[in-house]
C-alpha positions in Angstrom: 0.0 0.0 0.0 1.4 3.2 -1.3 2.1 5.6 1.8 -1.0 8.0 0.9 -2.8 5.7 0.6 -1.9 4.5 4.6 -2.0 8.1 5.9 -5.6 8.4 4.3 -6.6 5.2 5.8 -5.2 6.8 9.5 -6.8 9.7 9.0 -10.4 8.3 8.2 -10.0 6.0 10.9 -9.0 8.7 13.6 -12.0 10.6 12.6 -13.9 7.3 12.9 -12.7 7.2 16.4 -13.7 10.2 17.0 -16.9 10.5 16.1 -17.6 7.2 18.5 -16.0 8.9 21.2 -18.4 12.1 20.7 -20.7 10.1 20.1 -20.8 9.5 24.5 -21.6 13.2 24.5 -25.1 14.8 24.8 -27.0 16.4 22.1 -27.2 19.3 25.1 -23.5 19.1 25.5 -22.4 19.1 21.7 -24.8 22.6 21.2 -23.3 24.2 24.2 -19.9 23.2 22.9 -20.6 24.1 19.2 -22.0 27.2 20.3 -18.7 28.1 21.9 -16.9 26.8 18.6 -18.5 29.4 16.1 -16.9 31.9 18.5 -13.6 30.8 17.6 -11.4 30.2 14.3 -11.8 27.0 13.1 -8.6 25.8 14.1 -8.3 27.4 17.9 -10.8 24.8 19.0 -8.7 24.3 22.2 -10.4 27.8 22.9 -14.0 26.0 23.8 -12.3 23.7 26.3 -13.3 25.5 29.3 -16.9 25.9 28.3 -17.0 22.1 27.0 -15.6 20.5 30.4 -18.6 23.1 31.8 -21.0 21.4 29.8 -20.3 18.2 31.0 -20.3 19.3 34.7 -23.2 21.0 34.7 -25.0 17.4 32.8 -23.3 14.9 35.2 -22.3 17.7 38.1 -18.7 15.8 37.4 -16.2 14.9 34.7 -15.7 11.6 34.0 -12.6 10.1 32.4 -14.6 8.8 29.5 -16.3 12.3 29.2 -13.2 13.8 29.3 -11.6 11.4 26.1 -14.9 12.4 24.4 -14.4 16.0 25.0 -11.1 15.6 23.5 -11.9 14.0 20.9 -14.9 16.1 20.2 -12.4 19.0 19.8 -9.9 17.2 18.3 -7.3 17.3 21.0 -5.3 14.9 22.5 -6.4 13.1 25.6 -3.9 14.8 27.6 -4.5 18.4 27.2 -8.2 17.6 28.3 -6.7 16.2 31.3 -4.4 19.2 31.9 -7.3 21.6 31.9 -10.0 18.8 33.5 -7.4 18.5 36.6 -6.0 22.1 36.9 -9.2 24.3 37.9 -10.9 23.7 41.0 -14.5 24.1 39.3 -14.3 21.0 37.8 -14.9 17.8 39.8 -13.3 14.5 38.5 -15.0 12.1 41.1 -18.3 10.7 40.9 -18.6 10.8 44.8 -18.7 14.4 44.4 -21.5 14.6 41.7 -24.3 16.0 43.8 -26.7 18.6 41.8 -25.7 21.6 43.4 -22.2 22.3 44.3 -21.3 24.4 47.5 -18.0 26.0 48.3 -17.0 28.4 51.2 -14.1 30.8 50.9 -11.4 30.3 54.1 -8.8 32.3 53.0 -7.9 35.2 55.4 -10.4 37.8 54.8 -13.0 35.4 55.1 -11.8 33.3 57.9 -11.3 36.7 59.9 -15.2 37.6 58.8 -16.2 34.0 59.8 -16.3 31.6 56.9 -15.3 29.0 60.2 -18.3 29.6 61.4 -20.3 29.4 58.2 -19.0 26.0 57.4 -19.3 24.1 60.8 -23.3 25.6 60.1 -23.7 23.9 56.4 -21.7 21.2 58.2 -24.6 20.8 60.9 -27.4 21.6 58.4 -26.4 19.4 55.6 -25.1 16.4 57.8 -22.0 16.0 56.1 -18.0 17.3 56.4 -16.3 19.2 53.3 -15.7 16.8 50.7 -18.8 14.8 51.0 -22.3 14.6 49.0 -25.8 14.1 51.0 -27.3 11.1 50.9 -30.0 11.9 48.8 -27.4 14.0 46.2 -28.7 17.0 46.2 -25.5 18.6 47.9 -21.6 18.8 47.5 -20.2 20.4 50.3 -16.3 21.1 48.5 -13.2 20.6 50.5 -11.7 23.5 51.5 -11.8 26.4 48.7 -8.5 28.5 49.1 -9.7 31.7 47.7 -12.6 32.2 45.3 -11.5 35.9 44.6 -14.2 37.8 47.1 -12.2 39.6 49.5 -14.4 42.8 50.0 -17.4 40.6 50.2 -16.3 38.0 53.3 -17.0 35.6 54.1 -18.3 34.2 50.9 -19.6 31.1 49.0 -20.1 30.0 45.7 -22.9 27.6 44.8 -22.7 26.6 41.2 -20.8 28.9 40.1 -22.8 31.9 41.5 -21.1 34.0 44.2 -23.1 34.6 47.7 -21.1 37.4 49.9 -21.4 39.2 53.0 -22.9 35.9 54.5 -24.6 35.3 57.7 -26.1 32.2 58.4 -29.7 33.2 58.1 -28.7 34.0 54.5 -26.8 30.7 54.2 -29.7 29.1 55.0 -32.4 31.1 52.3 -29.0 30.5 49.9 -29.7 26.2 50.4 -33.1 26.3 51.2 -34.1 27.9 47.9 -32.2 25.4 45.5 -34.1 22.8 44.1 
């Protein structure tokens, strides 16, 4: 076989395995990702990453390995730099333990440990019945391990609950914050 010939036979089978890899990915998730895609050249689609890891969290509340190779494969990137990305940010969670639908994480950096983020997690703590780093029973919640800084200073102590920042707590407000959500 003449070496075209080979390289086209590569080619049409990696697209082949990529299409089957997509293929795991919702018909939600590819729109939200091809939206993101038309807002890029057509050969920067490393650009949509972010927004196509988001997709999948906000389906599945956490990124799966297999998500992740479909993602990649999706945007026609290797594995790795999914992985990269996937395992850098702290938004994204990688374990299905911590899939539960809403996602809650206090601020205890200084400014809000000194404005009482201490006392606003022991209270989700007692509320929810469960430590940082663990889901409810029932999966509504995922009370985060400890979130360094989420960028709030001037508003401590803080939270963020799926992506939506909550500052100048108290826990009365904590608790209209978790008993509104669904």
């Amino acid at each position: 076989m003449s070496e075209t010939k080979v390289e086209t036979v590569k080619i049409q089978d990696m697209r082949s395995a990529s299409k089957d890899a997509a293929a795991i990915l919702t018909q939600h998730e590819r729109d939200d990702i091809d939206s993101w895609l038309t807002r890029y050249p057509e050969d920067k689609s490393q650009s949509a990453l972010l927004a196509a890891l988001r997709a999948v969290m906000h389906e599945d509340h956490y990124v799966s390995r297999e998500k992740m190779d479909a993602v990649a494969a999706y945007l026609g990137l290797p594995n790795i730099a999914v992985y990269e990305v996937a395992s850098f940010y702290s938004m994204f969670e990688l374990d299905k333990k911590s899939a539960g639908r809403h996602s809650i994480s206090v601020c205890t950096n200084v400014s809000c440990m000194l404005n009482g983020s201490d006392e606003i997690v022991s209270h989700i703590e007692s509320k929810l019945g469960v430590k940082m780093g663990e889901t409810t029973s029932d999966g509504k919640f995922f009370f985060k391990i400890e979130e360094e800084c989420l960028a709030a200073c001037c508003g401590a102590p803080m939270m963020q609950v799926d992506h939506v920042y909550y500052e100048g707590l108290t826990l009365e407000r904590v608790d209209e914050i978790l008993d509104g959500l669904e």
